[in-house]
N, C-alpha and C positions, 0 to 999 in steps of 0.2 A: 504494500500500500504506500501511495507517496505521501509525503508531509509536506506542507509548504516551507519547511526548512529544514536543509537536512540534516541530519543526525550529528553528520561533525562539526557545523557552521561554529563559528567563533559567537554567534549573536544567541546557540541554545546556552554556549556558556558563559555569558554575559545576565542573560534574562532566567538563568538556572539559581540563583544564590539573591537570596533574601535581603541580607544589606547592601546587595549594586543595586537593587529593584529599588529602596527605600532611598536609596539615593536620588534615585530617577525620581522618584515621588518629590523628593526634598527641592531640586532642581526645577519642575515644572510647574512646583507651586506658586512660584517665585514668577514664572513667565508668563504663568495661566491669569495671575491676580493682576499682571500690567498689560496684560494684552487688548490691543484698543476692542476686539468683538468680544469679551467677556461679558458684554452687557446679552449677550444670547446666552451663557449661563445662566444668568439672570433673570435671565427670562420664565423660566420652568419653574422660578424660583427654588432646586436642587440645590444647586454652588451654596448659594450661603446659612440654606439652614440646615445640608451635615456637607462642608466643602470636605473634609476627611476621606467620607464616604464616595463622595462626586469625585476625586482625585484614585482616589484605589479602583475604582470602577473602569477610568480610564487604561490606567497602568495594569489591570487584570485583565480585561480586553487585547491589550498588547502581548500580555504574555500567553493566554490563553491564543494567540494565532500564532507564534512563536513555535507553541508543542502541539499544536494540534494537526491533524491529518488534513489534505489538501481540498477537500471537499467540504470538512470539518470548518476550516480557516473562510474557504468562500463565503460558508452560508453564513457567519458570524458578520465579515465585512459586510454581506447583504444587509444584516440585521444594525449594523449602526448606520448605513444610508437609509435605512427605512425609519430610523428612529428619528435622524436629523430632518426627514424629510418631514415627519409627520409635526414637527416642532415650528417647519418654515410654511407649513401651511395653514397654524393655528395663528405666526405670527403677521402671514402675507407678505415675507421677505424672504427672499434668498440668503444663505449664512455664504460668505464672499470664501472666495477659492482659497485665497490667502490664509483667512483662518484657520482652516482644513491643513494646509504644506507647514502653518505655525507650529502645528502640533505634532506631526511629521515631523518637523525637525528638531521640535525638541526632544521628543525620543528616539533621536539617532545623537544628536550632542551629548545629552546627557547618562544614553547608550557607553557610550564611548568613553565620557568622563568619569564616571561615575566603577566602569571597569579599572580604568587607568588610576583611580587613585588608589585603589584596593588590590589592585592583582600586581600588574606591571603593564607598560606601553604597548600600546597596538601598533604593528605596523603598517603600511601604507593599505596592501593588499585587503587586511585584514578590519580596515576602515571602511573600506568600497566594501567589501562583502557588508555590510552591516548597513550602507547607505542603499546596497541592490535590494537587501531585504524589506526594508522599509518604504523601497520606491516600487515593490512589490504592492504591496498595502498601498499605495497611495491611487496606483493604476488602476486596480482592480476597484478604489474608490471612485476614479473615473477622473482624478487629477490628470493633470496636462502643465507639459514642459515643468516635469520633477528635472533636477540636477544629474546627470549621466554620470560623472564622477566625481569623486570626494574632491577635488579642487574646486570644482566647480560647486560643491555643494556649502565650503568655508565662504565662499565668497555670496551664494543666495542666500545662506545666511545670517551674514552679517550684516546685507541691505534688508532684510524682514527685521531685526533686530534694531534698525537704527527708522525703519518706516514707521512697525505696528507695534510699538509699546510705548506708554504713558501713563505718566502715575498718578489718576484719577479720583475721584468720589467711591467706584469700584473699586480701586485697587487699594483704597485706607479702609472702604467697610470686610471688603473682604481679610483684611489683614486681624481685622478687632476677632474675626469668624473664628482664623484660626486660633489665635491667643484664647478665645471662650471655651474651642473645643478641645483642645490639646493640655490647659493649664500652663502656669507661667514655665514651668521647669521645662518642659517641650516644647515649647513655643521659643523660647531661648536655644532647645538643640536644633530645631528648624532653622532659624537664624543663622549660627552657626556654620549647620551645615551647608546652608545658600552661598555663605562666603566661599565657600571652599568650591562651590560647583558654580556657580555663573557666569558668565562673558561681563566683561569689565562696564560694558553698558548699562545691563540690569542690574548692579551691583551699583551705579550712581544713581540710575532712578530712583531705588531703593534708601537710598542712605544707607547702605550697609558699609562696614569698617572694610580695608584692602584686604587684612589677615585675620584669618578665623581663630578665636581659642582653641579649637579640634585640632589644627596642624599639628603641634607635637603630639598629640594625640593617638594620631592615626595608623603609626606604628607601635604602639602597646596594644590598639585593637587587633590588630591582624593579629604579633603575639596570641592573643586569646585566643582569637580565632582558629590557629595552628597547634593549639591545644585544646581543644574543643569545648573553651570557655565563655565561648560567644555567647551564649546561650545565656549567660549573668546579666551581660549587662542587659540584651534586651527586652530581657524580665524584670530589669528596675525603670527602663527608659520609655517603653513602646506602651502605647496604649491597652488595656485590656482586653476592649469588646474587638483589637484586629490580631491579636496574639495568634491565636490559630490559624485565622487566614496570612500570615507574615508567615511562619511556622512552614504551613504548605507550599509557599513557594519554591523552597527548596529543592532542588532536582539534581543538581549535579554534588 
């Protein structure tokens, strides 16, 4: 049976391990909340009364087509254009192309980063495999003129980053969202962890500091990790009601 990613791809073990995933989480929170169409989150009103919830859902989506079988993966990608669709016709607007490649790209950046700060460097090859993946996902979503390769995809990038984000009415209620649902001690390791993953742009919109408390950090984690003591901290740090689904992600 095919999978829409195969078995060896560097992105099943990228998207196989719990804290690169929560990374990603960390990282797109941060882009989701400046993003000039967030106000179509908004919309459903989902985003801010459990943004938590509305962020895992995303990133389970992603990984859930990641490991799933190639038929499996279609009909799921069906089922979020049909969700979006039904969303743009309650609101009698189209959600703009751009929004759609937004978030595309942030889980291929934050893909990528989020392995790199945890594992070790990807190289070149091994970037484009993770950008084919995802521009897989983009096509099948019916996007048009996705980035062909990773050079090309640092540079649409960084024009989407410097176009569609602004730090808004949206982007300070939704910040209060997270601090209400996370509590203050997580809502300070969110922070944190933003510094350490965002492009230097979303990191001024933000007011966020250049260096994160986490950096020396991040090698006593792995430590743990390579003793199979991870498992500590994110039983003192992670939310309760997502412990098991964090838990599951685990594959590799």
């Amino acid at each position: 049976m095919e999978y829409f990613v195969h078995k060896d791809s560097i992105v099943r073990e990228i998207w196989g391990k719990s804290d690169t995933i929560l990374l990603v989480f960390a990282g797109a929170s941060a882009e989701f909340a400046l993003n000039k169409a967030v106000d179509w989150l908004y919309f459903t009103g989902k985003l801010p009364n459990d943004p938590l919830d509305r962020l895992f859902s995303t990133v389970n989506y992603a990984r859930s087509i990641v490991f799933s079988k190639k038929t499996s993966a279609l009909k799921a990608i069906d089922g979020i254009n049909a969700i979006h669709g039904s969303v743009e016709k309650s609101r009698g607007q189209n959600i703009p192309e751009w929004a759609y490649k937004d978030v595309l790209f942030m889980l291929i950046g934050y893909s990528i980063k989020s392995f790199e700060l945890l594992e070790r460097p990807l190289s070149i090859s091994e970037k484009q495999e993770v950008l084919d993946v995802f521009n897989n996902v983009g096509n099948t979503m019916g996007l048009k003129s996705l980035p062909l390769t990773y050079a090309d995809f640092v540079v649409l990038r960084n024009e989407h980053l410097e176009t569609n984000l602004n730090n808004g009415e949206f982007t300070k209620d939704l910040y209060k969202q997270y601090r209400k649902h996370l509590g203050l001690l997580r809502y300070q390791l969110l922070l944190e962890s933003q510094i350490l993953l965002v492009p230097k742009s979303v990191r001024l919109l933000l007011n966020l500091r250049g260096i994160s408390l986490l950096t020396p950090l991040i090698s006593v984690y792995i430590l743990f990790r390579s003793i199979k003591l991870d498992w500590l901290v994110k039983e003192v740090l992670l939310p309760a009601a997502y412990k098991q689904d964090i838990k599951h992600m685990n594959r590799t």
